[in-house]
C-alpha positions as CSV (number, residue, x, y, z in Angstrom):
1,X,0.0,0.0,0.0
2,X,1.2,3.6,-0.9
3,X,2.1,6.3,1.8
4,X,-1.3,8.5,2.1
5,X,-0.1,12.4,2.4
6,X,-2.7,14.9,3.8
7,X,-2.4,18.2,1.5
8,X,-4.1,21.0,2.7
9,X,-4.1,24.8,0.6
10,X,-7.0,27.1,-0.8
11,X,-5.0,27.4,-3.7
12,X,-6.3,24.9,-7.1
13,X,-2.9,25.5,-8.3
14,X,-0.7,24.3,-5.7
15,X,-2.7,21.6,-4.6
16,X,-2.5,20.2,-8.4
17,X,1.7,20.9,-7.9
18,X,1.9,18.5,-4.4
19,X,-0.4,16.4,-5.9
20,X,1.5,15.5,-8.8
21,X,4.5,15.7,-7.5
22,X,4.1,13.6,-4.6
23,X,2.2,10.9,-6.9
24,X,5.4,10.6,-9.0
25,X,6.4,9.3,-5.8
26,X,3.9,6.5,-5.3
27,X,2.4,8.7,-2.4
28,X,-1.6,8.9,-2.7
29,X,-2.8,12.3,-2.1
30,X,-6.4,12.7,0.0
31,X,-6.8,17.1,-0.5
32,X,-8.6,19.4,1.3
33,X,-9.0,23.5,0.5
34,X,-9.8,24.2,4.1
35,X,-9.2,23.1,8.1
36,X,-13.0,21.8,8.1
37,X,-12.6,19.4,5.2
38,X,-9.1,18.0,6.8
39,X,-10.4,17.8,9.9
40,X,-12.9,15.3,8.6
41,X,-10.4,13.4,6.5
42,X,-8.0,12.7,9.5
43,X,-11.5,11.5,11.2
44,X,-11.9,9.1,8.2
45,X,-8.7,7.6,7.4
46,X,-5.0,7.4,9.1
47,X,-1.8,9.4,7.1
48,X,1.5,9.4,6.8
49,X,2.2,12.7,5.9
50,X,0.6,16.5,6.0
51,X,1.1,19.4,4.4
52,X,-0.7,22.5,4.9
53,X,-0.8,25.8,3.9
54,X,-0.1,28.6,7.0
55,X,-2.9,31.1,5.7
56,X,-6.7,28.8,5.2
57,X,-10.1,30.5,4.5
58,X,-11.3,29.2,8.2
59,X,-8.3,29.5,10.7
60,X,-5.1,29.7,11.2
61,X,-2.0,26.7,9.7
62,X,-0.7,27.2,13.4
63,X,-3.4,26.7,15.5
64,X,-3.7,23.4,12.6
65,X,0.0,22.5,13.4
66,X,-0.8,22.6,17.1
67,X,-3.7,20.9,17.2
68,X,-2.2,17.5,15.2
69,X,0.8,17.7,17.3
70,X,-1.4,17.1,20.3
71,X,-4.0,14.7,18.8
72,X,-2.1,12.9,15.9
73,X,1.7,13.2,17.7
74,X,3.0,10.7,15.1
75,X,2.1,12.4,12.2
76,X,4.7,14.3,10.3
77,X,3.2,18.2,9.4
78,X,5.3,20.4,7.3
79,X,4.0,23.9,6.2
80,X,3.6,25.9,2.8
81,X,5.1,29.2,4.2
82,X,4.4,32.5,1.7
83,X,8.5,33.7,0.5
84,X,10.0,35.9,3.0
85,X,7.8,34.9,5.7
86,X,10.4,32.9,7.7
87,X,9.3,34.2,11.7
88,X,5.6,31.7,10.9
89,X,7.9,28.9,9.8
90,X,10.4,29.1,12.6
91,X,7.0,29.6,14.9
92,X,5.5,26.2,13.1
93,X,8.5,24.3,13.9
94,X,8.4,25.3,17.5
95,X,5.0,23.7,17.8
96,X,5.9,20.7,16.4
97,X,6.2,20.9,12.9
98,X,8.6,18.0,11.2
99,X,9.4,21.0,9.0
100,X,8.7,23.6,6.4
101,X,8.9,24.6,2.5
102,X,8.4,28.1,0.9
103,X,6.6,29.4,-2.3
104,X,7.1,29.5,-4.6
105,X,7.8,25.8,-4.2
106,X,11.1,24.6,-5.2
107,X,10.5,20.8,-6.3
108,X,13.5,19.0,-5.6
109,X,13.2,21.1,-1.8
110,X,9.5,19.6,-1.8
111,X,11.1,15.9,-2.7
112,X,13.9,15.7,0.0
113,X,11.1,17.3,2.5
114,X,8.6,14.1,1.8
115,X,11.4,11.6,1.5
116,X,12.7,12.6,5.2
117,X,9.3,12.5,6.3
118,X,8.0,8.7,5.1
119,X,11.1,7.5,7.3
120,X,9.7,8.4,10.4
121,X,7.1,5.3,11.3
122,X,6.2,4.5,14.7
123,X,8.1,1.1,14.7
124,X,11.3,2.4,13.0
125,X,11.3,5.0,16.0
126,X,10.8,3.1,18.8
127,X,13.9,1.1,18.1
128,X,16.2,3.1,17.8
129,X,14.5,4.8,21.4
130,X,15.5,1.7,22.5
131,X,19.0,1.9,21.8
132,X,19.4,5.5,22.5
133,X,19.2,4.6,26.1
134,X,22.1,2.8,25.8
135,X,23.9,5.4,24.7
136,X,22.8,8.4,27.3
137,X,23.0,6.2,30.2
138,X,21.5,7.1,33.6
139,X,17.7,7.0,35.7
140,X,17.9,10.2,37.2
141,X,15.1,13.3,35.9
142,X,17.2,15.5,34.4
143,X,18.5,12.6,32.1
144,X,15.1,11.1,31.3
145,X,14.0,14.2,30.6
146,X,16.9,15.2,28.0
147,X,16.3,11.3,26.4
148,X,12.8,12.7,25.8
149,X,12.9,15.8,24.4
150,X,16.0,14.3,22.1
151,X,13.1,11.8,20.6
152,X,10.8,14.9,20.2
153,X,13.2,16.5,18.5
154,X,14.3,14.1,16.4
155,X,10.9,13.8,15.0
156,X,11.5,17.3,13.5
157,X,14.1,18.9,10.9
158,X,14.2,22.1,13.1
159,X,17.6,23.4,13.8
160,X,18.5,22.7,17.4
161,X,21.3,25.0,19.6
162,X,22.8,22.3,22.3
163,X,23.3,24.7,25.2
164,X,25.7,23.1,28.4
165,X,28.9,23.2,30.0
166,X,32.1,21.3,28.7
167,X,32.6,18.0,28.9
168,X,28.4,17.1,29.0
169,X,27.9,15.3,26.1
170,X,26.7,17.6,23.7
171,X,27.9,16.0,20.3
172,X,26.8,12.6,22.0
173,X,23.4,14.3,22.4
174,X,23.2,15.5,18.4
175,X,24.8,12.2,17.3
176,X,21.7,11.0,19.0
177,X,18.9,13.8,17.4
178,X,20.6,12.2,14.0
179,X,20.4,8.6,14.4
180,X,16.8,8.5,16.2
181,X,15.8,11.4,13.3
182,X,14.9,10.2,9.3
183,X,18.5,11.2,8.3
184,X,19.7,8.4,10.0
185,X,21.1,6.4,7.1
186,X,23.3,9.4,5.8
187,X,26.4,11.0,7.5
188,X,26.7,12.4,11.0
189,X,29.4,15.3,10.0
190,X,30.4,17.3,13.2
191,X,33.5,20.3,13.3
192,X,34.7,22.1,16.0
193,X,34.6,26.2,14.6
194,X,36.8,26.9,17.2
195,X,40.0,24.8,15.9
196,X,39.8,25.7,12.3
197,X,41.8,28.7,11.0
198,X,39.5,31.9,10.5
199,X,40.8,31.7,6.6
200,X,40.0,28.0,6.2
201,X,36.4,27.8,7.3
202,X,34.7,28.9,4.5
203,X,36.7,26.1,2.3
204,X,36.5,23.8,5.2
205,X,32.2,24.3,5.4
206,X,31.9,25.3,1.6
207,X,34.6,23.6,-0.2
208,X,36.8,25.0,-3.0
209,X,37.8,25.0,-6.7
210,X,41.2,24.2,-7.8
211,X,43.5,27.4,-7.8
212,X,40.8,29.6,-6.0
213,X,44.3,30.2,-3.5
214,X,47.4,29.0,-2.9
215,X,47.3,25.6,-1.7
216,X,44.2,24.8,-3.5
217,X,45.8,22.0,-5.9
218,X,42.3,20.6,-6.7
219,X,38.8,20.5,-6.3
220,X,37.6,19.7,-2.5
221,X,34.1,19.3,-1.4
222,X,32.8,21.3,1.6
223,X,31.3,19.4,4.7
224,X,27.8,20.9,3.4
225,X,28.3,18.5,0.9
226,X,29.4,15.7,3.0
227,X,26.7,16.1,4.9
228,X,24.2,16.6,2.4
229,X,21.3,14.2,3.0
230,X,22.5,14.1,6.9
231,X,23.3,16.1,9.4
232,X,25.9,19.1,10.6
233,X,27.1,19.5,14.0
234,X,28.6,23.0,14.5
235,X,30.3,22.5,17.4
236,X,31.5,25.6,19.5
237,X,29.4,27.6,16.8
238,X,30.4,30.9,19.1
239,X,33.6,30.8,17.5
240,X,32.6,31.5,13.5
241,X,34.0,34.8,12.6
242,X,31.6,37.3,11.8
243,X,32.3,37.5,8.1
244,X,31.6,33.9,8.5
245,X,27.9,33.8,9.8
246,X,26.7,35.8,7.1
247,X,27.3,33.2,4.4
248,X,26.3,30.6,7.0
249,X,22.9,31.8,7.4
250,X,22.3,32.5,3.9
251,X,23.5,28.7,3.2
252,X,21.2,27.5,6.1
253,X,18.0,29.5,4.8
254,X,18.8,29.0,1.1
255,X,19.9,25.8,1.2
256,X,22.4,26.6,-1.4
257,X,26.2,26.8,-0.8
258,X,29.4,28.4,-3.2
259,X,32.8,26.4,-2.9
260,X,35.5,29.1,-2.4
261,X,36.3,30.3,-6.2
262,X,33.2,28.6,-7.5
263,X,31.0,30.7,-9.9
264,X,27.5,27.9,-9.7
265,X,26.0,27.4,-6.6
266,X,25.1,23.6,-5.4
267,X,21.9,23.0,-3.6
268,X,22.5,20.6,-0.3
269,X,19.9,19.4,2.1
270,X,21.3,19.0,5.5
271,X,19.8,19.4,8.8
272,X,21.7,22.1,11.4
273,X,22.7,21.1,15.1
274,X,24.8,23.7,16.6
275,X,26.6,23.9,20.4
276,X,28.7,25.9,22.4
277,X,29.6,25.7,26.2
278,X,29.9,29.8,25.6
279,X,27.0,32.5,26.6
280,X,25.6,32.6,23.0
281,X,23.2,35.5,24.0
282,X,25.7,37.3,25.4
283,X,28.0,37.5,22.3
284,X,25.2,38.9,20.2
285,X,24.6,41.4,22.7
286,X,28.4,42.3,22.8
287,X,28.2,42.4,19.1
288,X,30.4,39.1,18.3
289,X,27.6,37.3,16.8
290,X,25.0,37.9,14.6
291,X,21.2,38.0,15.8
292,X,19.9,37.1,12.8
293,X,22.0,33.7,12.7
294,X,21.4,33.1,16.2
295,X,17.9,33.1,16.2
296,X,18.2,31.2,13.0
297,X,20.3,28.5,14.7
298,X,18.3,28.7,17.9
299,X,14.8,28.0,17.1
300,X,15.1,25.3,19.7
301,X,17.1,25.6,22.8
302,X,18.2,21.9,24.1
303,X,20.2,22.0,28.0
304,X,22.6,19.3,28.8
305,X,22.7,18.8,32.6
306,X,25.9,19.1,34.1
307,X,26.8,15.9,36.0
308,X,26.9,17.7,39.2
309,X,23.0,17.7,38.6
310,X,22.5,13.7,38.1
311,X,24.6,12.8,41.3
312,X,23.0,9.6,41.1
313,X,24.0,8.6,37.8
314,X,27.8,8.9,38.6
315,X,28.3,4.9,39.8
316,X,26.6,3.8,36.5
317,X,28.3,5.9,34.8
318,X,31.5,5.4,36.2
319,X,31.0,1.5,36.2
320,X,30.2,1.6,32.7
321,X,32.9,4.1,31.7
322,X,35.4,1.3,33.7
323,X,34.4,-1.5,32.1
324,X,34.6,-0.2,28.3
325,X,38.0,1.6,28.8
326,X,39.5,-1.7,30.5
327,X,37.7,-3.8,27.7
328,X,38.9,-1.6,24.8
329,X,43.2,-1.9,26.5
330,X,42.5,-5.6,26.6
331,X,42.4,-5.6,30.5
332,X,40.6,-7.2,33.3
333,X,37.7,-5.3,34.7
334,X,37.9,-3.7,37.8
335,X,35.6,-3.0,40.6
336,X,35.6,0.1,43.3
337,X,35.8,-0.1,46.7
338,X,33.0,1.7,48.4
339,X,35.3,4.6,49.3
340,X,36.0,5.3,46.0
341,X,32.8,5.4,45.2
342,X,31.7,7.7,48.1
343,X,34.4,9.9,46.9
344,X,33.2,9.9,42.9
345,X,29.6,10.7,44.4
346,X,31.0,13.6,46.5
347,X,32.8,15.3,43.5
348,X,31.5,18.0,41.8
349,X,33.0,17.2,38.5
350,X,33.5,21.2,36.9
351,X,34.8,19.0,33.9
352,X,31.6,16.9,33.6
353,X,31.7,13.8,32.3
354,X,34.7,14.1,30.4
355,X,36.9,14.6,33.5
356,X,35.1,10.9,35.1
357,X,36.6,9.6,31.8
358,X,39.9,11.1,32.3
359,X,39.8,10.3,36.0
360,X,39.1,6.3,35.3
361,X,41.8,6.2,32.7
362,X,44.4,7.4,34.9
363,X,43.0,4.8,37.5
364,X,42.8,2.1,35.7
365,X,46.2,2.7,34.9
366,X,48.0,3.1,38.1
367,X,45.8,1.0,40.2
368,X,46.6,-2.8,41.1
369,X,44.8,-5.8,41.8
370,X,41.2,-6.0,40.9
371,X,40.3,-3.5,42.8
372,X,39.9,0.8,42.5
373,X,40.2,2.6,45.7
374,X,40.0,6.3,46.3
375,X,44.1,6.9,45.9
376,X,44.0,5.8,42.6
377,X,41.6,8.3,41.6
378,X,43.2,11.0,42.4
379,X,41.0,13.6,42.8
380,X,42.0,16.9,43.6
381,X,41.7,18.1,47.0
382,X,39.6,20.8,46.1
383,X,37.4,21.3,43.5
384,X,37.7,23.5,40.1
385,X,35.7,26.6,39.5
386,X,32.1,26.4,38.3
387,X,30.5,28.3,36.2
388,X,26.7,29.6,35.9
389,X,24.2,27.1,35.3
390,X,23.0,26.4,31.9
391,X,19.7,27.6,31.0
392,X,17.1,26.2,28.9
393,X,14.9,28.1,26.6
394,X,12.3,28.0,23.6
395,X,14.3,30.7,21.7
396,X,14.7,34.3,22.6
397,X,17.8,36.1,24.0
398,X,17.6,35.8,28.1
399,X,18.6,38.3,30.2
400,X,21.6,36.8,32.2
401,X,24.7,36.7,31.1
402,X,26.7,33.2,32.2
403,X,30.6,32.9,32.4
404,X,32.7,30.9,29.8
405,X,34.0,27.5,31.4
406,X,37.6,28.2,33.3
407,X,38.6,24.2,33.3
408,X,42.1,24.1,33.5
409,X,41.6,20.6,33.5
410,X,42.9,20.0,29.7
411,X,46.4,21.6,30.5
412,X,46.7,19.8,33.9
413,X,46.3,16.4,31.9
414,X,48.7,17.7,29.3
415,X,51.3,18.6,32.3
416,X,50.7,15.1,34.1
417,X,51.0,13.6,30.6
418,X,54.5,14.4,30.2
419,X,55.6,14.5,33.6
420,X,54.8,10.6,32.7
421,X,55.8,10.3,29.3
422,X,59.5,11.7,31.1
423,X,59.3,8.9,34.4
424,X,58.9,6.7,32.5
425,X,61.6,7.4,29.3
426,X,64.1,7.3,31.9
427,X,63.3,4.5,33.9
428,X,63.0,2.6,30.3
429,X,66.5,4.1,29.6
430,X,67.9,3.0,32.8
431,X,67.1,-0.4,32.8
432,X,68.1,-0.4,29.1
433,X,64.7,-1.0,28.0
434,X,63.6,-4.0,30.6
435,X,60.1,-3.4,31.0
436,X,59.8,-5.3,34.0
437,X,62.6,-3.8,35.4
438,X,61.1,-0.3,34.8
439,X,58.0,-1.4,36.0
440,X,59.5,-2.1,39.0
441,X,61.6,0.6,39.5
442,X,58.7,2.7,38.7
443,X,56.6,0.9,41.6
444,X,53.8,0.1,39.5
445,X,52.6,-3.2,37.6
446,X,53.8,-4.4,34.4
447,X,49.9,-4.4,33.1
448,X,49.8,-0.3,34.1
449,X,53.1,-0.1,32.4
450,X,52.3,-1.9,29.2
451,X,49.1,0.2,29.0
452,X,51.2,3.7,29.7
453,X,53.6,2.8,26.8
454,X,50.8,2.2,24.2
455,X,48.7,5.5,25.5
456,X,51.7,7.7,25.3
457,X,53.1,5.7,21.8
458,X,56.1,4.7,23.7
459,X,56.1,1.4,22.7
């Protein structure tokens, strides 16, 4: 049986337009030129898709959109938005809409849009819900609720700004908007703005033609295009210069990009996830980021806890983050005394998540016998800075300014790194390369030793 698509305009023209177009696609079309007449369709029959126009002769394509996301929460609504009116769309997709397409109607747009929809059945969803909790571990609130509102969103093709300090899990988070989402099958492209050279970005997003500046030896495709079909996480978006966010935002409405020296522009359909532990509103207010892109990029605000917020997620966590880092080192598995695990529940982890990953590496190696007491953790006497708490919003530029994350934590583990990487040279070098000897001079196991030499490419 053929997909059945809801198509709802007061318009002869246009509904002839979706109705042949989406045919061609073996999708059978039911029409309706008001709400009245859909209302009593969706009473009569079940769909897989709807589209409807914003402006109908009796009410309003929002109050529509609203209405279907609360009765019929499975069913995939894109609007027909009038050109130019882009604050309705962004308003439709904040109510629920799986997404939107302007007039006049761009075909191939209209294709992609219907394509993405069809993939989202019920059953194909709650699968992969299944094995998203596998992925965001933990039973407290905070986390259920973020798993929750990750399957809402990923029900939509609204661009989503992943707010939360460093070291959350914010990529892990989009990764997981993607895979639950109908772009699943195509590629996940995420790049940090904030380690790319402010004269490479635009190649590095937009590609380039060969000879369009030194360097450029041959044609390169953009990550736009490698993500075309997919997803693209801009990760530490606050970052972009300002020159930058202009051709971003006209890329991201447009849906149209120009490789660096190119003279044709190439049409790409990807789906936006942005982050940034930074105080996004706060840079547009000091004039370091455009208002325009940000309300472009934040028409849905998503907060990732900090872990100092799930305090009872920190042993599962922990116990899981143990058992894959020993597994992947080809190591037995450990377990933790209860001090240690007293101690992991009484930290307030400034670094998040990432620094209880760092903190278990480091344990795993240097610990001995089957067991990980609080020594081996190491955890500083007292605790690292915080910062403001994230907030959470439905778009809109709050009031409060929030610091930027002070974590010295990456250049202490760079310091401890070679402190280590230098112990352990010379013991090596002393014992003219007898591992057990070094080990032993060392005063640690030949396991944590033969796992230190492989982490630091000593071997």
């Amino acid at each position: 049986m053929n997909p059945q698509a809801l198509i709802i305009d007061d318009e002869p023209d246009i509904l002839e337009l979706l109705t042949m177009t989406l045919s061609a696609m073996s999708v059978d079309c039911v029409t309706a030129e008001n709400i009245a007449q859909a209302e009593q369709a969706l009473k009569q029959q079940h769909f897989d898709l709807c589209l409807t126009d914003m402006r109908l002769p009796d009410g309003n394509g929002l109050d529509f959109v609203a209405m279907l996301q609360q009765k019929f929460p499975e069913l995939p609504v894109a609007v027909i938005s009038a050109h130019g009116n882009m604050s309705l769309a962004v308003q439709a997709l904040k109510l629920g809409a799986f997404d939107f397409v302007s007039k006049p109607l761009k075909l191939r747009v209209l294709r992609e849009l219907v394509t993405s929809a069809l993939k989202l059945s019920p059953r194909k969803v709650q699968k992969k819900e299944r094995r998203s909790r596998n992925q965001l571990l933990g039973d407290t609130d905070v986390i259920k609720a973020l798993r929750g509102k990750i399957t809402k969103l990923a029900r939509s093709q609204a661009p989503v700004y992943i707010s939360g300090e460093s070291g959350t899990g914010k990529e892990l988070v989009a990764r997981l908007i993607h895979e639950l989402g109908s772009r699943s099958e195509q590629a996940f492209v995420p790049i940090n703005c904030g380690a790319i050279p402010a004269d490479l970005v635009e190649s590095e997003l937009f590609g380039h033609k060969k000879g369009a500046f030194t360097g450029a030896i041959s044609d390169k495709e953009g990550l736009f295009q490698a993500a075309s079909g997919g997803t693209l996480f801009l990760d530490e978006v606050a970052d972009l210069p300002l020159m930058m966010q202009v051709k971003l935002l006209r890329a991201i409405q447009e849906k149209m990009i120009r490789p660096v020296g190119g003279h044709e522009e190439i049409s790409v359909d990807v789906r936006v996830l942005s982050a940034t532990h930074k105080d996004l509103s706060e840079r547009v207010r000091n004039g370091d980021f455009r208002e325009d892109l940000y309300y472009r990029l934040n028409v849905i605000e998503l907060s990732v806890p900090p872990l100092r917020q799930r305090q009872n997620d920190i042993q599962l966590l922990a116990e899981h983050i143990l058992k894959i880092t020993a597994l992947k080192n080809g190591m037995s598995i450990p377990s933790f005394t209860l001090a240690a695990l007293d101690a992991l529940n009484h930290y307030s982890f400034p670094g998040n998540v990432r620094e209880l990953e760092n903190i278990l590496e480091r344990a795993l190696t240097w610990s001995e016998g089957d067991m990980i007491d609080v020594d081996d953790l190491m955890l500083p006497s007292t605790d690292l800075p915080r910062v403001a708490e994230p907030r959470e919003s439905m778009g809109g530029i709050p009031s409060s300014s929030s610091q930027d994350l002070i974590n010295p934590e990456n250049d202490l583990g760079s310091q401890l790194e070679q402190q280590e990487r230098e112990l352990i040279k010379n013991a090596l070098e002393s014992t003219r390369w007898n591992k057990t000897a070094a080990a032993k001079k060392l005063g640690i196991t030949f396991r944590a030793l033969r796992y230190k030499l492989k982490k630091l490419n000593l071997e």
